[in-house]
N, C-alpha and C positions, 0 to 999 in steps of 0.2 A: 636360618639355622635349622628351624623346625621343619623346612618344607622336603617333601618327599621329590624322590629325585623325576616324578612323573608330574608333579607339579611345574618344575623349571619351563618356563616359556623358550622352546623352540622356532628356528626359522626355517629348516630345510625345506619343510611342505610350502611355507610361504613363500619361499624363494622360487618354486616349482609353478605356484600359482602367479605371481608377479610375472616371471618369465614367458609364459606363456602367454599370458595377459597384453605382454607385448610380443609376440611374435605373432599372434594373430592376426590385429589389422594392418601390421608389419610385412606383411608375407600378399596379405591380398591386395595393398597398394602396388607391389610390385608386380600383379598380375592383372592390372585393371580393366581387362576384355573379361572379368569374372565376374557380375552383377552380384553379389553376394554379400549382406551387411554383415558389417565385423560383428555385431551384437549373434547373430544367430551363430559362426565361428567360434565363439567366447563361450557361448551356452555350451555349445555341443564338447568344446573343451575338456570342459568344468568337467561334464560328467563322464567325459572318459577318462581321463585322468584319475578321477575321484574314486571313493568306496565302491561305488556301483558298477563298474569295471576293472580298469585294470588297475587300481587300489595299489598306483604309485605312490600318493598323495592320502595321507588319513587321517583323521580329524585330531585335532590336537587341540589343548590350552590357546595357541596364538589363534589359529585359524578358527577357532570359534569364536574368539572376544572381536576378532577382522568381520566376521560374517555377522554377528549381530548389529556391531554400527555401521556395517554399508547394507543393511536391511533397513535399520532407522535413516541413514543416511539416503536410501534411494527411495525411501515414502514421503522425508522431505521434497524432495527434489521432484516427486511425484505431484504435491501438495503444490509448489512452486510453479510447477506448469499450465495448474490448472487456469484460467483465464473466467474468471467470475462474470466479465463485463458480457464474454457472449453467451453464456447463458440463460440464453432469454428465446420465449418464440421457437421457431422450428426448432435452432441450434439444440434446444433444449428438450421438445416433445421428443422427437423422432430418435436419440439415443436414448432419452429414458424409457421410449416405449420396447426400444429394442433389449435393453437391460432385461426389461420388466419380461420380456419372451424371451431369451435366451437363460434366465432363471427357471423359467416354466419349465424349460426342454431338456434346462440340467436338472430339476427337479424328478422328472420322468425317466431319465435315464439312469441316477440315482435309486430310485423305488426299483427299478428291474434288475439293477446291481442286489441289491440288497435281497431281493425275494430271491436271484439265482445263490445268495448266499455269500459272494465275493466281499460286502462292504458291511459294516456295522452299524456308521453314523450319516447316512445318505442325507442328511441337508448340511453337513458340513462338502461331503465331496459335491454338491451343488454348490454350494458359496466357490469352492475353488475353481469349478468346470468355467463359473461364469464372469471369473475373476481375470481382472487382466495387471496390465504392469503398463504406465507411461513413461518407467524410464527404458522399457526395449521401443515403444511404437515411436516417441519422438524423435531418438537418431537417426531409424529406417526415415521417417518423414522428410526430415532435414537431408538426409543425406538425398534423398529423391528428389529434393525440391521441391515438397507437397504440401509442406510444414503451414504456408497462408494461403494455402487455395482454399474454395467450397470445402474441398473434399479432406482435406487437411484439415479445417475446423471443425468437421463434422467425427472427423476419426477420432481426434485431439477429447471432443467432447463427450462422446461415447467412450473416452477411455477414462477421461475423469470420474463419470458417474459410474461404471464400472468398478473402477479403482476406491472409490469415495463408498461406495456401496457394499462392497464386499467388504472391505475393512469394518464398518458398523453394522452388518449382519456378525460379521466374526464376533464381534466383541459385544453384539448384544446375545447372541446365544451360546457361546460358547467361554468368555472371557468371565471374570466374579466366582463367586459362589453365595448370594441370595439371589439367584434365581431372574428371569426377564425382568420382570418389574425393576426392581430393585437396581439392576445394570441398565434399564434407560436411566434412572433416576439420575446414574455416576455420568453416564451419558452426558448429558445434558446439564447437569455442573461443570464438567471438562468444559463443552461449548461456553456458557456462562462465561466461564472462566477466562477463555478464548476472545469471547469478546470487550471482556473487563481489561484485560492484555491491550487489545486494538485499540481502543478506549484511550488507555493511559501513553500507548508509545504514539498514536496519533497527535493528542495533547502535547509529550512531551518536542514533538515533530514542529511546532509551532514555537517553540523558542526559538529566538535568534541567537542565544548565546549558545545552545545544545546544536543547532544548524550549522553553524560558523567551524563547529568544532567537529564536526563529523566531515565536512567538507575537506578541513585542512587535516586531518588525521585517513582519509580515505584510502589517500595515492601513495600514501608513506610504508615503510615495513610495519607500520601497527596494523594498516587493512583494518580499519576499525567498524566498517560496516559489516566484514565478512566475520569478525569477531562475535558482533553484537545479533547476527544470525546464528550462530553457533550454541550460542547464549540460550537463545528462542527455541531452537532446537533441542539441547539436552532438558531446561527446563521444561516443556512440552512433554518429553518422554517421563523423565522425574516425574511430575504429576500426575499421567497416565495409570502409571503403575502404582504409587502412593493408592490412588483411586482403584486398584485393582483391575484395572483396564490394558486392553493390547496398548503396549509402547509403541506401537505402529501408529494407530490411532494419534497420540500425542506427536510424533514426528508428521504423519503427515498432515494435523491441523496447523500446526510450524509454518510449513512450506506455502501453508495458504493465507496463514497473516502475512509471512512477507512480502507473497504476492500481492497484497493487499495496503500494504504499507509503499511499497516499491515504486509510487505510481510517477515521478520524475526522474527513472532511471536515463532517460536522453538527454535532462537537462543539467543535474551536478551531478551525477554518475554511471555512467553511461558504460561502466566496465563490469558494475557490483555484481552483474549475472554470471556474465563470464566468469571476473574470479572467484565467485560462489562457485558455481559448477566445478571447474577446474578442479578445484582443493576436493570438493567434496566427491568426485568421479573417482579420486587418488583409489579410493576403497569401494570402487561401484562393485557388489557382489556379484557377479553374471558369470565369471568365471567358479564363484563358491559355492552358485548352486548347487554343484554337483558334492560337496563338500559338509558346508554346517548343517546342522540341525534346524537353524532357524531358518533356513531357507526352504 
C-alpha cells in the first residue's frame, strides 16, 4: 500500500533480456560455419541493448536484484571451477607470474591515464585492466575442446588466480572503512571462517546416516545437494557483507568449498555439477552487463 508506483517490480526490460538471452546462441547454432562463442554474442548484446546505446532496456528494481545474484551467482561458479588439486608446480608459477606482470602493466598504463588526467583512482582501474572472468573463458574452452589439454589447464589456471586475485585486491583496498590493515584483518576471518565451514560439512560428510540421506534425497524434486549449495552460497555472501566485505568475495569462496567438498561427484553424483550449473546459469549475467550497476 505504501509503496510508490516506481517501486512495483517490473518485467518488460527482463523479458527483453531473457529473450535475447535466448536468441543469441539460438541464432548461431543455426549458422554453424560462424566460429563465434555465444558468450562474446550475449556480451555485446547486453550492451547494445542496454543504457549505453540504444537504451531499449533500462535499469529497473527487477533487473538490478537479477544482476546482482547472477554477479554472486557467476563468482560462485567462478569459485567452483577453480581446480585446487592442479595448482601446484608450473600449473601454478607461470600464471601467477603472468598475473604478477599483467598487474605491472595495468599499473603503468593506469599512472599515464591518471597523469593525462582521464582516471582518478588508477590502482582500481589496474585491478580491473587485470581482472578476468571464468565464467566467459570456461564455455569458450569447452566449447573448443581445450577445456583438459596443457593449454586448457594452463588458461583455466591463470584465470583462477586472476579471478581469485582481483577479487582480494578489490576488497582489500577498496571494500571497509578502517582502512588496509583492518580489511585484511576481515580478510582473513572470512578465510577462517571458510575453513571452519570445510571443517564441519567434511565432518558432517562422514556420517552414514547424513550420506544415506543426501544420496536418496539427490535425484528426487528436493535436488538436496543443489539446495545445500545454495545454502553455502548465500551464507557465504551473508557473511561477507556482515564483515563489510565484497559479497563477491563471500560467493566466490562458496564455489570453492564446494569444489572442495565435491570430490566423489563420479561416484554417488555424478550429475551435482551439471544440475548446479544449470539452475545457477538460469541468471548468468553476461547479458546484464550492459545493464546493472553491479556489473
Amino acid at each position: 500500500m505504501g509503496e510508490t508506483a516506481g517501486a512495483v517490480p517490473a518485467f518488460d526490460g527482463l523479458l527483453i533480456v531473457m529473450t535475447v538471452a535466448f536468441a543469441a546462441p539460438f541464432c548461431l547454432g543455426l549458422v554453424p560455419s560462424v566460429k563465434l562463442p555465444s558468450v562474446v554474442l550475449e556480451i555485446a548484446a547486453g550492451v547494445v541493448i542496454g543504457p549505453a546505446v540504444l537504451g531499449i532496456v533500462e535499469i529497473d528494481q527487477t533487473i538490478e536484484v537479477i544482476s546482482l545474484l547472477g554477479l554472486a551467482f557467476l563468482l560462485f561458479l567462478a569459485g567452483l571451477e577453480v581446480e585446487l588439486d592442479k595448482l601446484r608446480g608450473p600449473a601454478l608459477r607461470l600464471p601467477a607470474v603472468g598475473f604478477l606482470l599483467s598487474l605491472a602493466i595495468a599499473l603503468g598504463v593506469s599512472l599515464g591515464l591518471e597523469a593525462s588526467g582521464l582516471i582518478e583512482t588508477p590502482l582500481l582501474v589496474a585491478i580491473v585492466l587485470c581482472a578476468t572472468s571464468l565464467g566467459v573463458i570456461i564455455p569458450v574452452l569447452k566449447d573448443a575442446g581445450e577445456v583438459s589439454t596443457r593449454f586448457g589447464t594452463l588458461v583455466v589456471a591463470a584465470g583462477s588466480i586472476a579471478d581469485f586475485g582481483a577479487i582480494i585486491l578489490l576488497s582489500l583496498f577498496f571494500s571497509g572503512e578502517g582502512g588496509v590493515g583492518s580489511t585484511a584483518v576481515l580478510i582473513g576471518a572470512l578465510a577462517l571462517l571458510a575453513v571452519a565451514a570445510l571443517v564441519v560439512i567434511r565432518g558432517a560428510a562422514h556420517s552414514m546416516a547424513i550420506r544415506a540421506d543426501l544420496v536418496r534425497l539427490q535425484d528426487t524434486t528436493a535436488q538436496i545437494r543443489v539446495r545445500a549449495a545454495i545454502v553455502l552460497l548465500v551464507g557465504s555472501a551473508a557473511v561477507a557483507e556482515s564483515l563489510g566485505l565484497e559479497v563477491i568475495l563471500g560467493t566466490f569462496i562458496a564455489g570453492a568449498l564446494v569444489a572442495l567438498v565435491d570430490r566423489d561427484e563420479k561416484a554417488t553424483h555424478p550429475e551435482f555439477r551439471l544440475k548446479l550449473g544449470d539452475r545457477l546459469r538460469l541468471l548468468h549475467p553476461r547479458l546484464l552487463r550492459g545493464h546493472g550497476p553491479a556489473l
